[in-house]
TORZA-368767 format. One line per field, with one value per atom (N, C-alpha, C, O): residue in three letters; atom name; z negated, y, x negated. Coordinates in Angstrom, 2 decimals. Layout:
BEGIN
code	c(ALA, ...);
site	c(CA, ...);
z	c(Z, ...);
y	c(Y, ...);
x	c(X, ...);
***
This chain:
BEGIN
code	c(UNK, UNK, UNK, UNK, UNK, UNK, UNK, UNK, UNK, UNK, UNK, UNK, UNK, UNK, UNK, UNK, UNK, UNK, UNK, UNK, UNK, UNK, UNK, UNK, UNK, UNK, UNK, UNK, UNK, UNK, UNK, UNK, UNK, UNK, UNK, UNK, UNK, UNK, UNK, UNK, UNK, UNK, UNK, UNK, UNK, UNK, UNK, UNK, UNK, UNK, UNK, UNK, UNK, UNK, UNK, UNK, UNK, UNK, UNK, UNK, UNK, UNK, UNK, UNK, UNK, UNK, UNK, UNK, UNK, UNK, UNK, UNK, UNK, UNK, UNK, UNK, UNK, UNK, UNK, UNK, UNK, UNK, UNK, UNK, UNK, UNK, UNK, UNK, UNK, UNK, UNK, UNK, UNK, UNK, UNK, UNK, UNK, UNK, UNK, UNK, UNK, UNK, UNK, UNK, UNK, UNK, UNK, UNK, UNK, UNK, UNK, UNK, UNK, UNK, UNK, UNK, UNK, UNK, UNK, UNK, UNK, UNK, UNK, UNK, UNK, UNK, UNK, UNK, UNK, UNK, UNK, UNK, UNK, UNK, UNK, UNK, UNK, UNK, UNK, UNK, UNK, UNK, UNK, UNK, UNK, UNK, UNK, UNK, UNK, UNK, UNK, UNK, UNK, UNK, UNK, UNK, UNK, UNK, UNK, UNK, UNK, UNK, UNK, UNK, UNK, UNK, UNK, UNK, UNK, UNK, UNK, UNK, UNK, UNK, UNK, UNK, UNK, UNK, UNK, UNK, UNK, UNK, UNK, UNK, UNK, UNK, UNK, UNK, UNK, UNK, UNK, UNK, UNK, UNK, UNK, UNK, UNK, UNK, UNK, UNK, UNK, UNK, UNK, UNK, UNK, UNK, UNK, UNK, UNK, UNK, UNK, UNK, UNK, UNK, UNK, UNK, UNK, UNK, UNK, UNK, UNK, UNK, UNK, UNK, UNK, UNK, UNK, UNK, UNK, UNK, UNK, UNK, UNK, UNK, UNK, UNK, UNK, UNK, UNK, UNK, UNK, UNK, UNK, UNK, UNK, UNK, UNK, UNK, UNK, UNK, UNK, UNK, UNK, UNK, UNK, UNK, UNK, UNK, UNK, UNK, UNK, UNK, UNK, UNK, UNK, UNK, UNK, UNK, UNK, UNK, UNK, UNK, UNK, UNK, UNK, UNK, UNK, UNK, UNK, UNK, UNK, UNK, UNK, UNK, UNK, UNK, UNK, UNK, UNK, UNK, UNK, UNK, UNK, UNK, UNK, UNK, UNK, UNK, UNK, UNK, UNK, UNK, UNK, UNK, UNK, UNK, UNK, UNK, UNK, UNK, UNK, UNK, UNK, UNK, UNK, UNK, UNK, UNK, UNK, UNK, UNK, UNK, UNK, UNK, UNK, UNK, UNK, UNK, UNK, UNK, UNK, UNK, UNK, UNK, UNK, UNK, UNK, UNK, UNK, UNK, UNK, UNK, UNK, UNK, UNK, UNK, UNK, UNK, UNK, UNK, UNK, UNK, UNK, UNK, UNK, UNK);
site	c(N, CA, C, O, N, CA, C, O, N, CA, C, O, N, CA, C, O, N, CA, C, O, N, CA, C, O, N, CA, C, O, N, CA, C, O, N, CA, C, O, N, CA, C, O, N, CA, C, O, N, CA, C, O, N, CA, C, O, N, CA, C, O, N, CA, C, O, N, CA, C, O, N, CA, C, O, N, CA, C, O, N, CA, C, O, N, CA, C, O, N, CA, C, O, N, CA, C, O, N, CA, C, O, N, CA, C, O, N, CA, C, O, N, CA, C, O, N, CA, C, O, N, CA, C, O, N, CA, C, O, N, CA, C, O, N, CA, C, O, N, CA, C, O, N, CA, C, O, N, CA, C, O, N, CA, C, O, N, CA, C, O, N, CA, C, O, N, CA, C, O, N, CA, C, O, N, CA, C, O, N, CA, C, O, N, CA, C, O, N, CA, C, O, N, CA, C, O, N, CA, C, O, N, CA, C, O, N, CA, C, O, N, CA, C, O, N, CA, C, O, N, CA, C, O, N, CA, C, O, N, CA, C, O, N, CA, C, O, N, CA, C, O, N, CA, C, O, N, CA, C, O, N, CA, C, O, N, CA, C, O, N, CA, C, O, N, CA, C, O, N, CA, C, O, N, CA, C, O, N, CA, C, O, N, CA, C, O, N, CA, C, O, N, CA, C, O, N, CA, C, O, N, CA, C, O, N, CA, C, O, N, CA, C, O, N, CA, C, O, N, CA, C, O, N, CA, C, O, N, CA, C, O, N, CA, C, O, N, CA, C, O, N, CA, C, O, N, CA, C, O, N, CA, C, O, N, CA, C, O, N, CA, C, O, N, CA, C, O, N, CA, C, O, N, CA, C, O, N, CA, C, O, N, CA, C, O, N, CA, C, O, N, CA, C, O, N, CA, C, O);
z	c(-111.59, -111.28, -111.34, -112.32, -110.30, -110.25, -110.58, -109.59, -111.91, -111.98, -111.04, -110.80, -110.46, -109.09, -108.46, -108.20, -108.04, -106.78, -107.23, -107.85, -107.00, -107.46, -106.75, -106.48, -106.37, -105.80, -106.54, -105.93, -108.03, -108.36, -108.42, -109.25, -107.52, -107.18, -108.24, -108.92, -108.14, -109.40, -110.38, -111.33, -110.39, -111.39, -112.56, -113.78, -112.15, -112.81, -113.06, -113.95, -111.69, -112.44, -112.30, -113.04, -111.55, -111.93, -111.11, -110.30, -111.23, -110.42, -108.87, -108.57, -108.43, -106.37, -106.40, -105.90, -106.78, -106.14, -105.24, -104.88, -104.77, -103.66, -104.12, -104.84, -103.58, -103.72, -103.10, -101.91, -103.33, -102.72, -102.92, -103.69, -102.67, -103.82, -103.01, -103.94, -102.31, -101.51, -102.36, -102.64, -102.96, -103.52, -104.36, -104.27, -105.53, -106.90, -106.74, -107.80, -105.53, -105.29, -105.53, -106.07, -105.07, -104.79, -106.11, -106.64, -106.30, -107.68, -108.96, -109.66, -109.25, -109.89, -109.77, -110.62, -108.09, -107.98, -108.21, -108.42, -108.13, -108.52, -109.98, -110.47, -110.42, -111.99, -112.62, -113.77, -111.75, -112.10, -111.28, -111.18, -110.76, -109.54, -110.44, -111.56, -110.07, -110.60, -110.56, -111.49, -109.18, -109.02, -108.63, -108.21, -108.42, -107.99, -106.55, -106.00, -105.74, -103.91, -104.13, -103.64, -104.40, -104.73, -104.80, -103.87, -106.14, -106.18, -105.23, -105.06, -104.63, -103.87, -102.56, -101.69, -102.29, -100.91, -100.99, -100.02, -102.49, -102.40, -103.06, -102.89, -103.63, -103.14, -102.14, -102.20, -100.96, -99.83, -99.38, -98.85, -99.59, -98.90, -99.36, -98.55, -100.94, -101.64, -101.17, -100.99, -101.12, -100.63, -99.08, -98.98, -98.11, -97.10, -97.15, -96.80, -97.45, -97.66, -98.57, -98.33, -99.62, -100.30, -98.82, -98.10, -98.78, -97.15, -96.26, -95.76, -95.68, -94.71, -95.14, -94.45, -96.56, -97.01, -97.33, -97.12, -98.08, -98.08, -99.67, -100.33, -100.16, -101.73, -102.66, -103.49, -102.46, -103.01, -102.50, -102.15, -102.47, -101.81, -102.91, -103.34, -103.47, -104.47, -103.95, -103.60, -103.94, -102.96, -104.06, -103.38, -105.11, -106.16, -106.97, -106.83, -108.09, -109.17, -110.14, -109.83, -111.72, -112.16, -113.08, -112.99, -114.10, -115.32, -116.90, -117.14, -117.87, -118.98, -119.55, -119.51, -119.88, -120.11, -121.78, -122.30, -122.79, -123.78, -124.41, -123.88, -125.78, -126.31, -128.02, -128.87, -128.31, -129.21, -130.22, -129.73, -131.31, -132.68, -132.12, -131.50, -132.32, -132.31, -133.49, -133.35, -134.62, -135.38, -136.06, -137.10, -134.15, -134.07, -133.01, -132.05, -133.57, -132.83, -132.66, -133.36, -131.46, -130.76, -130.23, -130.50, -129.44, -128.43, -127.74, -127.47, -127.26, -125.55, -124.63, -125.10, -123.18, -122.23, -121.48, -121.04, -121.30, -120.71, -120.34, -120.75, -119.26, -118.98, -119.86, -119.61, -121.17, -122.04, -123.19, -123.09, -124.11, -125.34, -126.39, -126.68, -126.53, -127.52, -128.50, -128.40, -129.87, -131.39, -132.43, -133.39, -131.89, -132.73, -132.29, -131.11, -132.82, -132.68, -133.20, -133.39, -133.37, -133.92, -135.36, -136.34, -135.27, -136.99, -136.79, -135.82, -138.32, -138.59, -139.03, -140.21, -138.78, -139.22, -140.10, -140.47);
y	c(100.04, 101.16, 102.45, 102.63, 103.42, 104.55, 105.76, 106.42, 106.35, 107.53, 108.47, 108.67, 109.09, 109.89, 109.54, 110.37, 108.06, 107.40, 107.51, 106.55, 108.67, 108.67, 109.47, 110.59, 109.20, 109.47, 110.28, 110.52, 110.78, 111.58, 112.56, 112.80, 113.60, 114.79, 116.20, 116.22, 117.03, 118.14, 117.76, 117.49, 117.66, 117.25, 115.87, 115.95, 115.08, 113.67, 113.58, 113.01, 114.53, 113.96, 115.52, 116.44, 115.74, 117.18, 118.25, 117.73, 119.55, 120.56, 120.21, 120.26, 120.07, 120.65, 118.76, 118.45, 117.75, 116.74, 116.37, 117.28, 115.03, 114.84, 113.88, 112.91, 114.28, 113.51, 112.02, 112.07, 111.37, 109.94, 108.96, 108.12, 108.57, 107.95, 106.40, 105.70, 106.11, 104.64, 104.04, 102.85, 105.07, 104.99, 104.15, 102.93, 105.30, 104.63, 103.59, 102.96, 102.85, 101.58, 100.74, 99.63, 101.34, 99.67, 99.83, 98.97, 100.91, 100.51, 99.95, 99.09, 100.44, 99.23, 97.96, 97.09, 97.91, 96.39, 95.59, 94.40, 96.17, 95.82, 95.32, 94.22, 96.38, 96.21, 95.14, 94.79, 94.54, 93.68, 92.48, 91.46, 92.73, 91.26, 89.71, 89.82, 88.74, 87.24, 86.69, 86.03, 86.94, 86.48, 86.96, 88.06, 86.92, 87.88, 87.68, 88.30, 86.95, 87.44, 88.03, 89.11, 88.19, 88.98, 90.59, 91.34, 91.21, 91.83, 92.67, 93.89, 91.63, 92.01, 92.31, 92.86, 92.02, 91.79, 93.69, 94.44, 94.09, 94.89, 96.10, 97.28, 95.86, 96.62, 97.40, 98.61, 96.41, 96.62, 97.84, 98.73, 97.91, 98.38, 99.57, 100.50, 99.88, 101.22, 102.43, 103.64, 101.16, 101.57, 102.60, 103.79, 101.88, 102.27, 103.58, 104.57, 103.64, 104.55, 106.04, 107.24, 105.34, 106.72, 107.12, 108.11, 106.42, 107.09, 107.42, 108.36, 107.27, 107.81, 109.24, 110.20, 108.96, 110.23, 111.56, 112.74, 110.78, 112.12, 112.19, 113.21, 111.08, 111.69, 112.48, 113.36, 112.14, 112.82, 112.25, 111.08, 113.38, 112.69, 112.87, 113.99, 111.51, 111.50, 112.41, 111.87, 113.43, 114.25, 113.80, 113.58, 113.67, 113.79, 113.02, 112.00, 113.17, 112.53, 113.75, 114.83, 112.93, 114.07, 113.32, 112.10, 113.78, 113.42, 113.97, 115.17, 113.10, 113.93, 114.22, 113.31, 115.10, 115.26, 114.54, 114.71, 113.77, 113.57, 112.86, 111.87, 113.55, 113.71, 112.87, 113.09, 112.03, 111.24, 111.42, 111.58, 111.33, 111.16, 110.04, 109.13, 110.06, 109.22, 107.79, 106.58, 108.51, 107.71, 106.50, 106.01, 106.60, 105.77, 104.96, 105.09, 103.71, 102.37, 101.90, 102.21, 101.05, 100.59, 101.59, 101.63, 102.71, 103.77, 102.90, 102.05, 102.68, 101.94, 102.87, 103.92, 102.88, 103.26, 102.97, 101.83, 104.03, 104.10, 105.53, 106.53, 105.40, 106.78, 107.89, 109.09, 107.07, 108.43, 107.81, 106.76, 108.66, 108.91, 107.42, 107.36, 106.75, 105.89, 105.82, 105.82, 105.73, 106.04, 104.84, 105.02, 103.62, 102.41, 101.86, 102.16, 100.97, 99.73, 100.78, 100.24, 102.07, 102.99, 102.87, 103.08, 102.34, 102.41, 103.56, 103.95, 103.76, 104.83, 104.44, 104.24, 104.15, 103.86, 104.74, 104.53);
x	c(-115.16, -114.28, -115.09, -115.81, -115.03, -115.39, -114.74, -114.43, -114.39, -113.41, -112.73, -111.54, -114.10, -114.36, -113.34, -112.46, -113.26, -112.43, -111.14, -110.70, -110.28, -108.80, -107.92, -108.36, -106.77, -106.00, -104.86, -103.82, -105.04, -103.78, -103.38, -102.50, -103.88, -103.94, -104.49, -105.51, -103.72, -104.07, -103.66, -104.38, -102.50, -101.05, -101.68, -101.49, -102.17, -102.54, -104.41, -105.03, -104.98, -106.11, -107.30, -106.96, -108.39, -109.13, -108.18, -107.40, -108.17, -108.21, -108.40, -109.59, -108.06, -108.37, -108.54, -109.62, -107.87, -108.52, -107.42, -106.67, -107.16, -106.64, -105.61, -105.83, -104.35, -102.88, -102.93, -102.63, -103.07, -103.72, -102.46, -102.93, -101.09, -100.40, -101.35, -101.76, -101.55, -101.99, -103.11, -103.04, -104.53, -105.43, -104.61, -104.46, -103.89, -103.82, -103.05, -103.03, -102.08, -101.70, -102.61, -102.51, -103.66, -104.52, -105.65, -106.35, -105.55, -106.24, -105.39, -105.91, -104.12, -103.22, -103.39, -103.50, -103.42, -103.13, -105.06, -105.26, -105.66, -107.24, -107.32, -107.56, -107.08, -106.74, -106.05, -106.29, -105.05, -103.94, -104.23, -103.54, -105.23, -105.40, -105.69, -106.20, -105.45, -105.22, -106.31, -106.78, -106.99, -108.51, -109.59, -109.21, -110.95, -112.13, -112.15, -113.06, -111.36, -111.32, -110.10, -110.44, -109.14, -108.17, -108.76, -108.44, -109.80, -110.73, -111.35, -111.38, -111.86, -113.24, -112.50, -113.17, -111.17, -110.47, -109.87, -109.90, -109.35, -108.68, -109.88, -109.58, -110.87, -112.06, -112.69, -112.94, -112.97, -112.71, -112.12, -112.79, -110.73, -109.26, -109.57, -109.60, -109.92, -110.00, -111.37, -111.47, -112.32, -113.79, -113.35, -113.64, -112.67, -112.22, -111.57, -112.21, -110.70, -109.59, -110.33, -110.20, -111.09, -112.09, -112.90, -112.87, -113.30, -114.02, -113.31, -113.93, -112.36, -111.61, -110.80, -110.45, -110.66, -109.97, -110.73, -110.44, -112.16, -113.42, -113.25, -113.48, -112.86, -112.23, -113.64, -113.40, -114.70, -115.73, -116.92, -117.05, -118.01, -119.41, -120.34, -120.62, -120.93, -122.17, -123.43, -124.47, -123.32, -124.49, -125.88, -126.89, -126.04, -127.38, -127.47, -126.80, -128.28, -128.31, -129.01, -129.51, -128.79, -129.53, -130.14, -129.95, -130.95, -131.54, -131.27, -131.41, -130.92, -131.01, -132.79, -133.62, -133.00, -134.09, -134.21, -133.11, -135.19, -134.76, -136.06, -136.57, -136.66, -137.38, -137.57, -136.71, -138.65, -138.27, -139.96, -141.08, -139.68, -140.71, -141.54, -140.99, -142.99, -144.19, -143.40, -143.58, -142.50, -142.56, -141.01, -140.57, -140.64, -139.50, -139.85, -140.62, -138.80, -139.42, -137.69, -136.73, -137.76, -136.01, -135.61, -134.40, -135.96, -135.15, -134.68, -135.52, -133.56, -133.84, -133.70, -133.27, -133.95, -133.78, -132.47, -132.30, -131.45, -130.40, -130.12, -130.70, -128.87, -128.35, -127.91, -127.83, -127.58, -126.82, -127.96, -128.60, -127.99, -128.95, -127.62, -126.43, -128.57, -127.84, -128.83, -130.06, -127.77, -128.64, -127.96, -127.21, -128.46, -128.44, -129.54, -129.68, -130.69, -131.35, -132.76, -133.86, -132.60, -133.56, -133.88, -133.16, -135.55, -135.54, -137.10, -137.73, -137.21, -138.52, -139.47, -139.23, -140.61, -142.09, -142.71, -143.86);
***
């Protein structure tokens, strides 16, 4: 699921987004689906419809910038700064 991808206008979801009631149909029913072609069928439908509607364009990416001690060991590498598996030497 993509947050971004939503249909509940100002009222339900950011400032200036888009009144969609069809979106959040089919994302209910995604959510609630029985099986993974069920899924992937009504995936599809939503994928479509975000594009036809313009609901938002991923224009970029960005980076956190993020800085660590010579004298820690277990950082892992991920998108957000996670602070478990870190021990100190």
């Amino acid at each position: 699921m993509n947050n971004m991808v939503n249909g509940k206008g100002p009222d339900g979801g950011w400032f200036g987004w888009p009144d969609v009631p069809k979106l959040e149909e089919l994302r209910t029913a995604y959510a609630t689906a029985a099986t993974l072609e069920e899924q992937k069928d009504l995936a599809e439908e939503i994928q479509a419809l975000a594009y036809e509607e313009g609901i938002y364009a991923p224009i970029g990416q960005y980076f956190v910038p993020t800085a660590w001690s010579n004298n820690l060991e277990g950082v892992l590498d991920a998108p957000a700064p996670l602070f478990w598996n870190i021990s100190k030497n």
